[in-house]
N, C-alpha and C positions, 0 to 999 in steps of 0.2 A: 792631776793624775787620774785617770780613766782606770775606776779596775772593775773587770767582767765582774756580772752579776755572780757567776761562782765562786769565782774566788770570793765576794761579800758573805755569798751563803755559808761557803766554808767558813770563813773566819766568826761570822755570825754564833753558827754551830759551836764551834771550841772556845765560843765565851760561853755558849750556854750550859755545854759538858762542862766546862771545867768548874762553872758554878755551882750547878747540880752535886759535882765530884766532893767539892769544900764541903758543903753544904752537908753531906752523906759522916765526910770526916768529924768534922764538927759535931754532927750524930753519934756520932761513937765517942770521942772527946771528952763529950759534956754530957752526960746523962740525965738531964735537966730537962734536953733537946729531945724529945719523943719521937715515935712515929707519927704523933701528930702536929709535928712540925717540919720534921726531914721527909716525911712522905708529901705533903702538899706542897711541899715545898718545890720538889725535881718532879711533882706530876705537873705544877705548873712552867717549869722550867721546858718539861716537852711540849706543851701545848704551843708554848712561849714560839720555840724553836721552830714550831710547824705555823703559825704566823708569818714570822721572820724569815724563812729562812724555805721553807717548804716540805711537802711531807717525805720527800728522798732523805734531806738533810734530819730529818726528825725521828725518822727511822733508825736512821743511824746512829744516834745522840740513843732510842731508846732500846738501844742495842747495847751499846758500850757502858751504858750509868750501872746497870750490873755488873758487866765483868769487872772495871775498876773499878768498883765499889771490893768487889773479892781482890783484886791486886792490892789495892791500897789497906786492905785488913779489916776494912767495915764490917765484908757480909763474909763472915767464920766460916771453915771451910767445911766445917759437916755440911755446909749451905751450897756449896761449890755444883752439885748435881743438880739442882734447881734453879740454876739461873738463866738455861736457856726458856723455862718456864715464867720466868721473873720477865726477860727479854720480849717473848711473845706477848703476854700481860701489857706491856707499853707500848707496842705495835698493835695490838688491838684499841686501846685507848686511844693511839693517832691516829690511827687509821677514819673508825668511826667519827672524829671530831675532823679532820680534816676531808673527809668526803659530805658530811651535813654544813662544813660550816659557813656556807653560803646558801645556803636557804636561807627561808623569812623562818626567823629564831633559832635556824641551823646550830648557831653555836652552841646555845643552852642543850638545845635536841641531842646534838653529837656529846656534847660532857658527859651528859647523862646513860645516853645509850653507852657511850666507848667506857665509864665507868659503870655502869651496872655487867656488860659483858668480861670486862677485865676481874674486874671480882669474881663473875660464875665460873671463867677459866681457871684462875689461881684457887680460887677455892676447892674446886673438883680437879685440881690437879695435885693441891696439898694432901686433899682429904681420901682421894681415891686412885688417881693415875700412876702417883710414887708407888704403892701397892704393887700396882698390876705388873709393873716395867722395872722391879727391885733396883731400885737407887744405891744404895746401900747407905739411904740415911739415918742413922741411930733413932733409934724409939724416941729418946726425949723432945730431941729436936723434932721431928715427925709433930710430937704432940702441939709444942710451942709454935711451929709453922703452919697448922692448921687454922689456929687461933689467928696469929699474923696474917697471914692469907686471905679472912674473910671479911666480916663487916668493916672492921678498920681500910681494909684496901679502896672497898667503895666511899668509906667517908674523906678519906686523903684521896681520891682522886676525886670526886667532884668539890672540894674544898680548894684544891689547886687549878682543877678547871676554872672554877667562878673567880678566883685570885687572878688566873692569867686572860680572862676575856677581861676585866678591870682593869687592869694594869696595860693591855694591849689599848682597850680603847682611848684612856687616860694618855698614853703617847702617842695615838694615835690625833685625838685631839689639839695635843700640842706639837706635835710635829707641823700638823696643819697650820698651826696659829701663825706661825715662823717663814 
């Protein structure tokens, strides 16, 4: 059976959301499961996606891991005003990792840039932009998404960046083998 490379992409994609998606529930579930495991977990999931799949499809994957993260009850809905914020945050990290990651060290280059930029976004969007543009997020939450927002964001995603160049090259190598 011949199937276009989009449809691949596609189906590729909605293994990788739906992963991502468990992965978020299970976040919530199990409180066990931190941010610093559901967070590097779907930042590698998008890196993954944008590998596999390319940076259209990866876009889109870092588009949706928020909304259904708030359908499926993960992300509370005093949170609901910030997710196109959350959305951009992952579009920023694909973007910069999928535009470097064919240079000589591109990839490591792009983790890092697309996670140090994704963090100064979310951070100064938690910390200041909600402000300016009244969300009408509740004070507590405000406080607690500031906190979420910041160092933690840059260490879960360079954490899942470096998980998913490993694990990309690791199949990569045995794909080869075969």
């Amino acid at each position: 059976m011949n199937v276009s490379k989009e449809t691949r992409n596609l189906v590729l994609s909605a293994l990788f959301l739906t992963l991502a998606v468990i992965i978020q529930i299970l976040g919530k579930s199990i409180p066990e499961i931190s941010q610093f495991v559901v967070g590097p977990t779907v930042n590698a999931v998008l890196i993954l996606t944008a590998y596999f799949a390319g940076l259209k499809w990866a876009l889109l994957v870092g588009i949706l891991t928020p909304v259904l993260a708030f359908v499926s009850g993960v992300l509370a809905a005093p949170m609901a005003p910030f997710i196109p914020f959350i959305a951009a945050g992952n579009l920023i990290y694909i973007v910069f990792f999928s535009l470097l990651k064919d240079w000589k060290n591109g990839e490591v280059l792009g983790i890092v840039l697309g996670a140090l930029f994704k963090f100064a976004f979310l951070y100064f969007s938690a910390s200041k932009l909600i402000n300016l543009i009244s969300l009408g997020i509740p004070e507590p939450v405000k406080a607690k998404l500031v906190i979420s927002m910041g160092i933690p964001q840059f260490i879960t995603a360079l954490v899942g960046g470096a998980a998913a160049i490993l694990l990309y090259t690791l199949l990569n190598r045995r794909l080869k083998l075969k």
